[in-house]
C-alpha positions in Angstrom: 0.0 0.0 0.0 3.4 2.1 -0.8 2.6 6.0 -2.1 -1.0 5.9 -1.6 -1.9 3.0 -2.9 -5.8 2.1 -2.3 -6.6 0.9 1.4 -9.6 -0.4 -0.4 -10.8 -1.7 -3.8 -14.4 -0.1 -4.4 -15.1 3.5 -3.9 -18.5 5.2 -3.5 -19.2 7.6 -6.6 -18.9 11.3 -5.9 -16.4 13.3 -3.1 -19.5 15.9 -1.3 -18.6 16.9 2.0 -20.8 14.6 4.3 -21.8 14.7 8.0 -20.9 12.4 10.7 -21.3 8.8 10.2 -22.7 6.9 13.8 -20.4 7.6 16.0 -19.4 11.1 15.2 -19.8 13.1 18.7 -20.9 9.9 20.7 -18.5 7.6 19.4 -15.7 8.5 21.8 -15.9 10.0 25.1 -12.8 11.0 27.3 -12.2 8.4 29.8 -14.0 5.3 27.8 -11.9 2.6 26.6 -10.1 1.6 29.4 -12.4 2.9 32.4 -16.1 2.3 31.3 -14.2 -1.5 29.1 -15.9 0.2 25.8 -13.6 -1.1 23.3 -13.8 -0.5 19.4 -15.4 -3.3 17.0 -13.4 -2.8 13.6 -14.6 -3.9 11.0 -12.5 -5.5 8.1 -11.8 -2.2 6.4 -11.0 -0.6 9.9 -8.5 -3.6 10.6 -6.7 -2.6 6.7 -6.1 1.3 8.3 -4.5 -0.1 11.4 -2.5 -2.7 10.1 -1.6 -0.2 7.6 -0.3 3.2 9.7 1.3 0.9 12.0 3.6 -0.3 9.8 4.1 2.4 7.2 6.7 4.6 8.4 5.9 7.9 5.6 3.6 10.2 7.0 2.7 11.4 3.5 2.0 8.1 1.9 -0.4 7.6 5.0 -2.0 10.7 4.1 -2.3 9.6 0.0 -3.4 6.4 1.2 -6.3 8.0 3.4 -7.0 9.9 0.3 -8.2 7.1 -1.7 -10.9 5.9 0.9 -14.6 6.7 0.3 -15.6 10.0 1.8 -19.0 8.1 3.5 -20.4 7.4 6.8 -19.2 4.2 6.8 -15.1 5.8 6.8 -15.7 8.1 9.3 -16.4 5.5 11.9 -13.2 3.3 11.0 -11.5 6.2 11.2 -12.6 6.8 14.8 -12.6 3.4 15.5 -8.9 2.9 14.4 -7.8 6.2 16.4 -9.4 5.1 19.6 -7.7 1.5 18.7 -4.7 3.0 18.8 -5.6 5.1 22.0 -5.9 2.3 24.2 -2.3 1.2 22.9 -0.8 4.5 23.5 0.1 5.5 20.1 -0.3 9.0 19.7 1.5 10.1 17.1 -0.4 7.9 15.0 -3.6 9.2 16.5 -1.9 13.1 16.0 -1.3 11.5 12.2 -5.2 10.2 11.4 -6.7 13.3 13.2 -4.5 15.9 11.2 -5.6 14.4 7.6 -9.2 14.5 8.6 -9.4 17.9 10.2 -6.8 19.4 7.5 -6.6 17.3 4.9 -9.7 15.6 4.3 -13.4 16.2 2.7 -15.0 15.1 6.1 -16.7 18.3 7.8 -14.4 19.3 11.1 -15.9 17.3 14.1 -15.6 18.3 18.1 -14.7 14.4 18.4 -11.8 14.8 16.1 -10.0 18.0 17.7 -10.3 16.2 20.9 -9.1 13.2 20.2 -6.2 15.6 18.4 -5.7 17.9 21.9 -5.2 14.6 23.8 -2.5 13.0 21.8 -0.3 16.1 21.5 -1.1 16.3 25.6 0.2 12.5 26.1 3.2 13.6 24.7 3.5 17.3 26.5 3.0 19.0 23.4 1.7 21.7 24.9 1.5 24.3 22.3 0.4 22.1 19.7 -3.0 21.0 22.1 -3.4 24.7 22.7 -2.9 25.9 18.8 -5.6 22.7 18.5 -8.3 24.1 20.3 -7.8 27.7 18.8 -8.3 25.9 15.5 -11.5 24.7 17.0 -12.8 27.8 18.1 -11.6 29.0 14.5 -13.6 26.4 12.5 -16.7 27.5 14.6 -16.9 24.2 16.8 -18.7 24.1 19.9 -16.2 22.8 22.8 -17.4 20.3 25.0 -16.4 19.1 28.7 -14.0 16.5 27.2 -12.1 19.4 25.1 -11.9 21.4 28.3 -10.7 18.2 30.1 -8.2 17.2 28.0 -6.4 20.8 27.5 -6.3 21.0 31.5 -4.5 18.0 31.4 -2.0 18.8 28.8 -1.7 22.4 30.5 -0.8 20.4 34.1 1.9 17.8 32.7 3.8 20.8 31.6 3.4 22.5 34.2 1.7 25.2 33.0 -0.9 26.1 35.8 -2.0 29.3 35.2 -3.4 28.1 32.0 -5.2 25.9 33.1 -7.0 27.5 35.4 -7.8 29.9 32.7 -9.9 27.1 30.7 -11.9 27.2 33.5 -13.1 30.8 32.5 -13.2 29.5 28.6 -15.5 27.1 29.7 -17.8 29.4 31.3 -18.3 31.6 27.9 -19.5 28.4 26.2 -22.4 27.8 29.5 -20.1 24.7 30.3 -20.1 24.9 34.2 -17.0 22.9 35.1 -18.5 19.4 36.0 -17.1 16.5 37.6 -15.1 14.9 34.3 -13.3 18.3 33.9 -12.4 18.8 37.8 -11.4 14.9 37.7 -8.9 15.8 34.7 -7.7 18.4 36.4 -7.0 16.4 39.7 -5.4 13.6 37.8 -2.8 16.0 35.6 -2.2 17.6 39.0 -1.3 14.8 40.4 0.7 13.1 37.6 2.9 16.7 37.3 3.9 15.7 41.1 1.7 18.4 42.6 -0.7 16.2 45.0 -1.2 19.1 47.3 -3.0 21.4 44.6 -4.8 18.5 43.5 -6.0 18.6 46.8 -7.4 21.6 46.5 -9.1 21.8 43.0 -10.8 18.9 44.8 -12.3 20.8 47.9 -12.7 23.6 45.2 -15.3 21.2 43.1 -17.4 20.7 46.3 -17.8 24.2 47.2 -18.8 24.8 44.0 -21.5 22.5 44.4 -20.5 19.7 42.1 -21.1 16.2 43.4 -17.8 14.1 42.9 -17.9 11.0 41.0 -16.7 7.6 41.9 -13.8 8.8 39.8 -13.1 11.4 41.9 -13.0 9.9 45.2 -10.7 6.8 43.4 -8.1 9.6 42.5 -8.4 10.6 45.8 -8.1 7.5 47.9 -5.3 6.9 45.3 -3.3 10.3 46.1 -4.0 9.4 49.7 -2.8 6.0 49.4 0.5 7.3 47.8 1.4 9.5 50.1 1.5 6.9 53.4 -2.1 8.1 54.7 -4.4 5.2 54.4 -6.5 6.7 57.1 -7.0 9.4 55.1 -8.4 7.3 52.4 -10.3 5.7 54.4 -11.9 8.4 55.4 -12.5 9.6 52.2 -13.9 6.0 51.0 -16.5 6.4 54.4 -17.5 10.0 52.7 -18.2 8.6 49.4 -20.3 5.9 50.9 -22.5 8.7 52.9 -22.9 10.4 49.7 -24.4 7.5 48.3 -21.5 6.7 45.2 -21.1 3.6 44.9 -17.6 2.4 44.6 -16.1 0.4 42.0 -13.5 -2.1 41.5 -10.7 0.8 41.0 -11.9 2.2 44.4 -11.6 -0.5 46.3 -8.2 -1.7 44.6 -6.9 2.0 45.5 -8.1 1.7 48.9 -6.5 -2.3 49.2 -3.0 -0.6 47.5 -3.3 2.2 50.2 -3.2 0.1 53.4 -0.9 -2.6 51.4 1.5 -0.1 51.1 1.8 0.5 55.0 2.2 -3.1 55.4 -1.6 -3.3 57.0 -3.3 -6.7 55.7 -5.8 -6.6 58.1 -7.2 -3.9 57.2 -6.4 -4.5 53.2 -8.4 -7.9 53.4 -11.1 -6.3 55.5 -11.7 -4.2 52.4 -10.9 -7.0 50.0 -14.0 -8.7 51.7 -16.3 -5.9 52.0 -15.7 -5.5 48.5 -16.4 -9.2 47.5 -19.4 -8.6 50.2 -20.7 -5.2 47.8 -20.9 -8.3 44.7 -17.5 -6.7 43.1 -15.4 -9.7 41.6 -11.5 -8.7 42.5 -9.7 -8.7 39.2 -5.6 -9.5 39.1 -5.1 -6.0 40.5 -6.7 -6.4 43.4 -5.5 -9.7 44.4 -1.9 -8.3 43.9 -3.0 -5.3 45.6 -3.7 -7.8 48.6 -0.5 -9.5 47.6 1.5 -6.5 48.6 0.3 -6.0 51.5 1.3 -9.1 53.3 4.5 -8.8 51.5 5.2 -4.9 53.1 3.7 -6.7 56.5 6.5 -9.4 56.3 4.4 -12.5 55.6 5.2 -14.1 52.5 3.1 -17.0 53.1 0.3 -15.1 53.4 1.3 -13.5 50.2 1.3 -16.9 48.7 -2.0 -18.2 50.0 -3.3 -14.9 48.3 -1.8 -16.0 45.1 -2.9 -19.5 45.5 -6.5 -18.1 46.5 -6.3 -16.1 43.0 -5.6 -18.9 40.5 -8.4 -21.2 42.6 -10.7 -18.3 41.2 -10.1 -18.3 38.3 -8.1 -15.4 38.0 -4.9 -15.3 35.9 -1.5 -13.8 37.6 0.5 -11.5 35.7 3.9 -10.7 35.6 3.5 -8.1 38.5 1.9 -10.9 40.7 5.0 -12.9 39.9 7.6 -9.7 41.0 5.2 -9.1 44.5 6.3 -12.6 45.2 9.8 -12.4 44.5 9.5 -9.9 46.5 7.7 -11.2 49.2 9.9 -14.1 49.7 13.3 -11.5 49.2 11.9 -9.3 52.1 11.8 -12.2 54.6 15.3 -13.6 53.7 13.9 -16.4 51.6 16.1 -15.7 48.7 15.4 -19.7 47.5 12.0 -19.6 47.7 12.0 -16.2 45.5 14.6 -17.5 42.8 11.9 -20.5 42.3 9.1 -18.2 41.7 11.4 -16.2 39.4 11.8 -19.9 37.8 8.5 -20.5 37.1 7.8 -17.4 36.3 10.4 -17.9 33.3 9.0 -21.6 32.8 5.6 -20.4 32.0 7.2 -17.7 29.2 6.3 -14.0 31.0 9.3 -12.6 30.3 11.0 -11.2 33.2 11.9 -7.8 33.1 14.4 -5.2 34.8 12.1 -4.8 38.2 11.9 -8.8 38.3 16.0 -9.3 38.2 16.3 -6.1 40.9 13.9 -8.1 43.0 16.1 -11.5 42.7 19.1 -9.4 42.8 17.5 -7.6 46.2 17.0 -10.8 47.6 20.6 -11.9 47.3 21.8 -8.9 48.2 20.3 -9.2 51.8 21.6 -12.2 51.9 25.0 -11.2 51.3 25.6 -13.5 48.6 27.9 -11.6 46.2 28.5 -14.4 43.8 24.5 -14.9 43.1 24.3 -11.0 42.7 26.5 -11.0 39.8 25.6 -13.3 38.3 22.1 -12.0 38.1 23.9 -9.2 37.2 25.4 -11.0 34.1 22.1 -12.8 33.0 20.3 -9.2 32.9 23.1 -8.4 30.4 23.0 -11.8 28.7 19.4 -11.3 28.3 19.7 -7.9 26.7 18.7 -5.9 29.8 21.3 -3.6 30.2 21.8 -2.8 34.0 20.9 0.6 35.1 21.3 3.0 37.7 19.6 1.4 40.2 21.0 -1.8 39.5 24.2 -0.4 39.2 23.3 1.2 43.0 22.7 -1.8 44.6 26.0 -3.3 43.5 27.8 -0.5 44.8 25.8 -0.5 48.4 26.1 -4.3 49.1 30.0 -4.2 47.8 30.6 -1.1 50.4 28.7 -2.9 52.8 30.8 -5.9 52.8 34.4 -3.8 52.9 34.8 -4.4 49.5 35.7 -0.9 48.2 38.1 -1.5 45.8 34.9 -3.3 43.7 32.5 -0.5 45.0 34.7 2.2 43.2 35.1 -0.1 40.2 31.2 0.2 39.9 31.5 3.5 40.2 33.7 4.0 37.9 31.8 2.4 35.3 28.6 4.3 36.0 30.7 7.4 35.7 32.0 6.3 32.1 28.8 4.3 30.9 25.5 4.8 29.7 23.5 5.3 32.9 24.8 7.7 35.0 25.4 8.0 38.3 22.5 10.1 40.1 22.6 11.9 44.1 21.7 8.7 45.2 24.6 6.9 44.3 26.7 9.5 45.8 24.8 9.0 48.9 25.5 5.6 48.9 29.4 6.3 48.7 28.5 9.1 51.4 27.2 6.7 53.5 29.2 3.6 53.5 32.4 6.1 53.7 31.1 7.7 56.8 29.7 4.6 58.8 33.6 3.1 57.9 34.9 6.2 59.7 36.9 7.3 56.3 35.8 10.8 56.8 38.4 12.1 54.5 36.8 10.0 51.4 33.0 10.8 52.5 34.1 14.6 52.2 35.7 14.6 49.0 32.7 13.3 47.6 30.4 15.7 49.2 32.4 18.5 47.8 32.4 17.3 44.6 28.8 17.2 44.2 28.4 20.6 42.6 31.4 19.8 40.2 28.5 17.3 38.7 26.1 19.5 38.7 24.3 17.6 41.6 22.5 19.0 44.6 22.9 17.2 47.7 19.2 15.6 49.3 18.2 15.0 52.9 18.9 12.0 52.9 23.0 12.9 51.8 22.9 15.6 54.7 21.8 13.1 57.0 24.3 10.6 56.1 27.2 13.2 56.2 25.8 14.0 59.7 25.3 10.4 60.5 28.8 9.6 60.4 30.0 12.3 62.5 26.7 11.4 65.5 28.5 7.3 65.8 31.5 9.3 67.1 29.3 11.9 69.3 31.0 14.8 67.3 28.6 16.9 68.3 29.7 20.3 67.6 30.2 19.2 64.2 26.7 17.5 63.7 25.2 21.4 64.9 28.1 22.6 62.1 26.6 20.4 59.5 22.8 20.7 60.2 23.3 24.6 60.0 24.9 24.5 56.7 22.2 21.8 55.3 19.3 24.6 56.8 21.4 27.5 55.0 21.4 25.6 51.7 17.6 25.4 52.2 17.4 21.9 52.6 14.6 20.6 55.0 15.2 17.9 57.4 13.1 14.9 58.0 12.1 12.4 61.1 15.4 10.6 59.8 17.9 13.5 60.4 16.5 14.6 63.8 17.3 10.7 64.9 20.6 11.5 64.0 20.9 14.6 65.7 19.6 13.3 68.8 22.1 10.3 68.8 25.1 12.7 68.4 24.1 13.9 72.2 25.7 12.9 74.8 24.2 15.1 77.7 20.8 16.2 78.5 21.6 19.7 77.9 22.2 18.5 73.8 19.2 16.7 73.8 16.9 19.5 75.3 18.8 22.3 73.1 18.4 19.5 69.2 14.4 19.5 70.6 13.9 22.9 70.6 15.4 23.2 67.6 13.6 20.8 65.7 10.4 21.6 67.5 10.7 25.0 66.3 11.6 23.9 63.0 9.3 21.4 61.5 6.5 19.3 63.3 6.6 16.3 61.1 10.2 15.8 62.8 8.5 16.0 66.4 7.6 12.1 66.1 11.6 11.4 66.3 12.0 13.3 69.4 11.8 11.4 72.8 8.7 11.6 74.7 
């Protein structure tokens, strides 16, 4: 189908401009497709196009290809079809590619479907000006904007970053009698909190209940899920009981959110309580939630529950994926059963999933608490073998069980290679080297490297100020602890829970200890729950 040959054999007599086929303004809706499980039913023709722009690698004999279909009802919904195909696959240039010859290039009348589907490809890819010169074209060609245009700019306006405009589409939405409704504050929320800013997110969601819109299930899941990221499973817990009073029923994303939230605080009580209440509300668990459950016996320190739950899930019916398979790598590295995890890793590999980067840093992880050098590089060696090239945090781990055994003179070696290779080192390696330099008294080494951080262009963290200051506390050297923790606060670092610890362990008289309290008390209160009672 080379320069624009025909994508099909028979065309319909005649090239008028036509209206929408069926689906044009109902066929695609943001947020279907991989929420609400409406897939696309392609029909032969529609199966041609895909098969056809995913393997042609010419924009322009795409285009003359697209040019020799029928200009009929008929086209317009493969079209759609194919670009909300290729939506659920993540391929938006191809999208960006279909929706640019049929809003520019094409006979087919311009469609609000279309420039949406347009704005949220060049968003995906934080194409920023492109969505924005989008929706101007919109405007320009005289289309009305809907909630899902308004949703999907926000979104591309929040993964750049670019908050002030998005809070202007609010206003634009307003001059077109769209009051922002729950879809548009739930776009906003999620863009908020996939640009790292949970706390704004936060509030655009007390924002959309003072201004009288009722959240969705949606928007408590996003919620629960910020929550649940952030260590605060009571918090989404609460927020779970508030939906329930407000009469929104939860769905199976709600109560997987709300599993993953207490999982991650290692609480499997309280995960399986919600596991049953959600069996209990006639919600089947799908593989997410049972891995959901999964981690959370794993963060507890049970692997065997872990394994029950993963015996429990394929008694059900319920496939495992590869990310059950990691949990229980996991699981069984975490307790020190490093056998145990290198025969799920084998059967994982026995059944044909593929095991990827994370699942040879779990094997390697459990080895590595284990001390056994040998198995680590050899894991090491397989990743390579198996065309996985190591990276940094591979690379990391190396380094940090070498310096833990007294084994510099390999730990540098690592380092070295980082230094010179393909994946560089990062603060945290430094940290590392910071670290296991200071707790082997080699005070010297620990800061050379420290001084050297700016020379890379890297800005020390909390947690390298606390290591620095850690290795100075083991010897009560605390004078130069004070030293350190002033020059940390004058580089406008803050300290954590972890370097008040420290602090507190460089004293050696109560005087030190009352005068590093009111310090820290007067400093930050989430380091109060460090300080002795």
């Amino acid at each position: 189908m080379a320069n624009g040959e025909s994508l099909i054999t028979k065309r319909c007599p005649g090239n008028d401009v036509i209206r929408s086929g069926s689906l044009r303004g109902q066929g695609w809706k943001y947020g279907s497709g991989f929420v609400d499980g409406i897939f696309p039913v392609l029909s032969p023709v529609a199966h041609q196009i895909l098969n056809f722009v995913r393997k042609e690698v010419d924009p322009n004999n795409v285009w003359a290809a697209l040019d020799t279909l029928p200009v009929t009802h008929e086209t317009w919904d493969d079209l759609i079809n194919v670009a909300v195909q290729l939506r659920l696959n993540k391929q938006w240039d191809l999208i960006a590619l279909i929706c640019q010859w049929i809003l520019y290039k094409s006979s087919f009348q311009t469609d609000v479907m279309c420039y949406n589907l347009l704005i949220d490809a060049y968003g995906q890819k934080s194409l920023c000006k492109k969505a924005e010169e989008t929706y101007l074209d919109l405007l320009h060609a005289r289309c009305i904007p809907t909630e899902d245009t308004y949703a999907l700019l926000i979104k591309a306006y929040c993964a750049c970053g670019l908050l002030e405009k998005a809070e202007a589409a609010f206003v634009d939405m307003r001059k077109y009698s769209l009051p922002p409704s729950a879809i548009v504050y739930n776009a906003y929320i999620d863009g908020l909190m996939k640009a790292g800013n949970p706390q704004r997110a936060i509030e655009i969601f007390h924002r959309l209940k003072n201004d009288g819109c009722q959240p969705s299930t949606d928007t408590y899941t996003l919620l629960i899920n910020l929550h649940g990221k952030a260590s605060q499973s009571y918090m989404a817990l609460k927020l779970f009981n508030e939906m329930r009073s407000q009469k929104c029923r939860p769905d199976i994303c709600t109560y997987t959110a709300l599993v993953n939230a207490f999982a991650r605080e290692g609480l499997c009580e309280k995960a399986e309580e919600i596991f049953e209440q959600m069996q209990e509300d006639k919600l089947e668990p799908d593989v997410y939630t049972y891995n959901a459950l999964m981690e959370a016996y794993s963060r507890a320190g049970f692997p065997y529950g872990a394994a029950e739950i993963f015996s429990l899930m394929r008694h059900m019916g319920c496939e495992p994926d590869r990310a059950s398979y990691n949990i229980m790598v996991d699981a069984y590295g975490r307790a020190g059963l490093h056998e145990d995890a290198q025969a799920v890793f084998n059967e994982m590999k026995r059944l044909g999933i593929t095991p990827t980067m994370k699942s040879h840093m779990l094997l390697l992880c459990a080895y590595s608490r284990a001390r056994n050098v040998d198995k680590c590089e050899e894991i090491v060696n397989q990743m390579s073998e198996s065309g996985l090239e190591p990276d940094t945090f591979v690379l990391n781990s190396m380094m940090h069980l070498y310096g833990r055994l007294g084994q510099f003179e390999k730990m540098e070696e690592v380092l070295t290679a980082m230094e010179k290779g393909p994946y560089g080192a990062d603060i945290s390696t430094y940290n590392i080297l910071i670290n296991i330099y200071g707790r082997a008294g080699f005070f010297e080494r620990m800061e050379g490297i420290f001084q050297s951080l700016p020379t890379k262009n890297l800005k020390p963290d909390v947690v390298t100020w606390t290591s620095r200051l850690g290795a100075y506390s083991r010897k009560k050297l605390y004078a130069r602890c004070l030293e350190i923790f002033e020059e940390m606060i004058d580089a406008g670092c803050h300290p954590d829970g972890g370097t008040a610890k420290v602090l507190l362990s460089a004293c050696s008289s109560e005087d030190q200890i009352e005068q590093v309290t009111t310090v820290i008390r007067t400093m930050h209160k989430g380091m109060e729950a460090a300080l002795p009672a």
